[in-house]
C-alpha positions in Angstrom: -17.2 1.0 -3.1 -18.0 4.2 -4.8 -17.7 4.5 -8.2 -13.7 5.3 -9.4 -14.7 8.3 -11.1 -16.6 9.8 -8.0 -12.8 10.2 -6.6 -11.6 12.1 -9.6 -11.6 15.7 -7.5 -9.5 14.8 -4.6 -6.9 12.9 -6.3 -3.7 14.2 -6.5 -3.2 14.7 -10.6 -0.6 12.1 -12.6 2.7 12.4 -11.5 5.6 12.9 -14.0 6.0 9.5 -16.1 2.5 8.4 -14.8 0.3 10.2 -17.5 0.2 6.8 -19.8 -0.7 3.4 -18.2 2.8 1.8 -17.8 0.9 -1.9 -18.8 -0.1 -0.3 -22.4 1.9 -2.3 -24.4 0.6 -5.2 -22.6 -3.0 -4.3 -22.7 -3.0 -4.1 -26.4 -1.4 -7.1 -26.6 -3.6 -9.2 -24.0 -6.5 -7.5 -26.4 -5.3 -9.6 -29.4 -5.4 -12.8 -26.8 -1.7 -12.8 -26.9 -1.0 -15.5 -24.4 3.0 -14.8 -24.2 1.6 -11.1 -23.1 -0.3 -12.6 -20.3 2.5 -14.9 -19.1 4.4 -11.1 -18.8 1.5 -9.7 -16.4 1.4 -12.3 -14.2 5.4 -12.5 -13.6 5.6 -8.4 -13.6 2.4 -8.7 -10.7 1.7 -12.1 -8.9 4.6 -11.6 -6.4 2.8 -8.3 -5.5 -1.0 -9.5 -5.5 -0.5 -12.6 -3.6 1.8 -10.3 -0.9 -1.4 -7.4 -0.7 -3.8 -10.4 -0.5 -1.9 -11.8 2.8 -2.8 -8.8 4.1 -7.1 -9.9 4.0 -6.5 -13.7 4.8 -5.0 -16.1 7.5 -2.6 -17.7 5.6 0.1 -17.5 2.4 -1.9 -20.4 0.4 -5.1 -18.8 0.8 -3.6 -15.6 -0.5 -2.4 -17.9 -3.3 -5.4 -19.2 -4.0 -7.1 -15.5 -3.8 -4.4 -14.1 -6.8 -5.0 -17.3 -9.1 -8.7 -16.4 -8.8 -8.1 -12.9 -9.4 -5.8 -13.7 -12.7 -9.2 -15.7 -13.7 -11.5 -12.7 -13.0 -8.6 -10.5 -15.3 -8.9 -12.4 -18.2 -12.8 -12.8 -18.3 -13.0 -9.2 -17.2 -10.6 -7.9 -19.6 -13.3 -7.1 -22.3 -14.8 -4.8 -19.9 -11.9 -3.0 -19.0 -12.7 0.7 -20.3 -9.4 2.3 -19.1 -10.3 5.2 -17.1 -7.4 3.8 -14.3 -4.0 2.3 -15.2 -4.3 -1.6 -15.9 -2.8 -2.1 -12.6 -5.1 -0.3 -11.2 -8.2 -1.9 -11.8 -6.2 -5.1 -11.2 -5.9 -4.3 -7.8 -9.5 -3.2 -7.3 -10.4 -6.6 -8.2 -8.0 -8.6 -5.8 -8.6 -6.6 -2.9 -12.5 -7.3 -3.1 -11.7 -10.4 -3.1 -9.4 -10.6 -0.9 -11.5 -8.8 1.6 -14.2 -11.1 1.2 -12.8 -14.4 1.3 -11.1 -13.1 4.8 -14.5 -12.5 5.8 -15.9 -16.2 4.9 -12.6 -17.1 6.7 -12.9 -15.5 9.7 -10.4 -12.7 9.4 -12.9 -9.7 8.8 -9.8 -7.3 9.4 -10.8 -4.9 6.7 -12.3 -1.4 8.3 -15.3 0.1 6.8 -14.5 3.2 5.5 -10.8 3.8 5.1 -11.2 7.3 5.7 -12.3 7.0 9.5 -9.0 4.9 10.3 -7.1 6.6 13.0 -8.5 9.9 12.8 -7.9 10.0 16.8 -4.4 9.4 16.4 -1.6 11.3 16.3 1.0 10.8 14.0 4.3 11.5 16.3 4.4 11.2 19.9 3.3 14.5 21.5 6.2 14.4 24.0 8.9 14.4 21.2 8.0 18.5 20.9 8.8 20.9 23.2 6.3 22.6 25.2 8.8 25.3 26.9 7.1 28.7 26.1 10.9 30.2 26.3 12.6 28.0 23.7 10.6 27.6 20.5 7.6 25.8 21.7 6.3 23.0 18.9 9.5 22.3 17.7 11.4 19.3 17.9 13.1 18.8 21.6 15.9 16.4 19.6 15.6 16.1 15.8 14.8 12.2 14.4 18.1 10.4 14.0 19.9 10.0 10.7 20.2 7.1 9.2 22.3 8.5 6.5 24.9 5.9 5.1 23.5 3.2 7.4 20.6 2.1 5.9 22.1 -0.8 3.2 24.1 -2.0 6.2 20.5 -2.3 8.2 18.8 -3.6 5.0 21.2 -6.4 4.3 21.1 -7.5 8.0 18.6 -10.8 8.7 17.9 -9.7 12.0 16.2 -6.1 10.5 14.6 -8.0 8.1 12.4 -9.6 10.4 11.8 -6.9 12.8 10.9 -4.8 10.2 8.5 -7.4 8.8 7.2 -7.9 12.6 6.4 -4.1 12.1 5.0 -3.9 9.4 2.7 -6.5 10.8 1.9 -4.3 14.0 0.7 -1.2 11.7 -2.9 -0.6 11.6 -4.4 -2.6 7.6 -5.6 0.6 6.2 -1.7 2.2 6.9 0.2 -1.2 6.2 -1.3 -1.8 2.4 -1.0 2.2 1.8 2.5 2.2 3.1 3.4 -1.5 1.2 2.2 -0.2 -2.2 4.1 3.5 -1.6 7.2 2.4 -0.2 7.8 -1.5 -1.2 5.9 -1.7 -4.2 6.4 1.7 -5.7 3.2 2.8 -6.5 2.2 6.5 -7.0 -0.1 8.1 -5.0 -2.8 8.2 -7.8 -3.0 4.3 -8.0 -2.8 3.8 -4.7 -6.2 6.8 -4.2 -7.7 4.9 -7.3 -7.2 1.2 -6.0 -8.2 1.8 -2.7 -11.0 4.5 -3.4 -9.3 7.0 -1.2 -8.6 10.8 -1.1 -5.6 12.1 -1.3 -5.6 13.8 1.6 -6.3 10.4 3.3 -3.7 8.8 1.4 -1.3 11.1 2.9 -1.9 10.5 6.3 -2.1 6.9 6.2 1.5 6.9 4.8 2.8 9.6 7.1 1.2 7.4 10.3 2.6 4.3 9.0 6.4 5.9 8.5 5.9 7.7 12.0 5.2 4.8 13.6 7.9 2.7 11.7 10.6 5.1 12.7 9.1 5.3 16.3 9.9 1.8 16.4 13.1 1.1 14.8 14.5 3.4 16.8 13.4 2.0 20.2 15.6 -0.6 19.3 18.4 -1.0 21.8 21.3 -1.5 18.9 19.4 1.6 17.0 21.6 4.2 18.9 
């Protein structure tokens, strides 16, 4: 991958409360081989690594096995660590290589290239959704998207969506499913996510607006959506 710097002119700049690593405290703490500091990293993070890690690898306990060696490679590389990306950051870099590599000596060489090529062909809302009548504002939306307004918790706290979503999410293309995991479930800001995954921001962008496209697509094809 290139060098994390190289990216530094087409990422988007901090966003507001993302100017100071959010693990400082931590960092400084780990620095001084505070053990009760580490402990606090790995229950703030493991959840998350181990979930991105699935995403490389055929099964949950290789994923496991992928985050505890990534925790090792933390704390060895930790020295090392010269700050120019959040703590999390450079966290992540590590577990997805990897991740990505141990799929590949398993057999589940999923991971594309160059992230940047992904899908480039594909549009991100079904063309026939638009109106094409010359007379009646051509471009524009024949029927806007659905609200979901004051229905969503009710969907959320239903089993059934649960799954289907997850189903979904498992149908979206790798390079839009970990892009749209760390933006919408995990919580990440753009800048991580362009830093982590040695993206632009442009390409960040369009990843996440393919994956939600094709996650609202979906959802509402179902037949109790309506």
């Amino acid at each position: 991958m290139a060098n994390i710097v190289a990216r530094s002119d087409v990422l988007p700049p901090p966003e507001d409360g993302q100017r100071t690593d959010p693990d400082a405290g931590l960092l400084d703490r780990l620095r001084e081989h505070d053990e009760a500091a580490f402990g606090e990293l790995v229950a703030r993070y493991h959840g998350s690594m181990r979930g991105i890690a699935a995403l490389f690898v055929p099964s949950l306990a290789i994923a496991e096995e992928v985050a505890q060696d990534t925790w090792i490679a933390i704390l060895s590389g930790l020295p090392r660590f010269e700050g120019r990306s959040s703590l999390r950051t450079w966290m992540l870099r590590i577990l997805t290589n990897r991740a990505r590599s141990r799929g590949q000596l398993e057999g589940r060489s999923r991971w594309v290239a160059s992230l940047e090529a992904e899908g480039d062909h594909e549009a991100a809302v079904d063309s026939d959704r638009f109106s094409d009548d010359p007379s009646s504002w051509p471009g524009h939306w024949r029927a806007h998207p659905r609200s979901w307004q004051g229905e969503v918790e009710e969907r959320l706290l239903s089993k059934e969506w649960q799954a289907h979503l997850r189903t979904l999410l498992e149908d979206l293309p790798l390079a839009q499913r970990i892009v749209v995991m760390l933006r919408d479930i995990e919580g990440w800001p753009a800048r991580d996510v362009c830093l982590a995954l040695d993206i632009s921001s442009g390409n960040q962008r369009v990843l996440l607006h393919r994956a939600r496209a094709r996650l609202r697509s979906a959802l509402e094809a179902r037949p109790d959506a309506t």
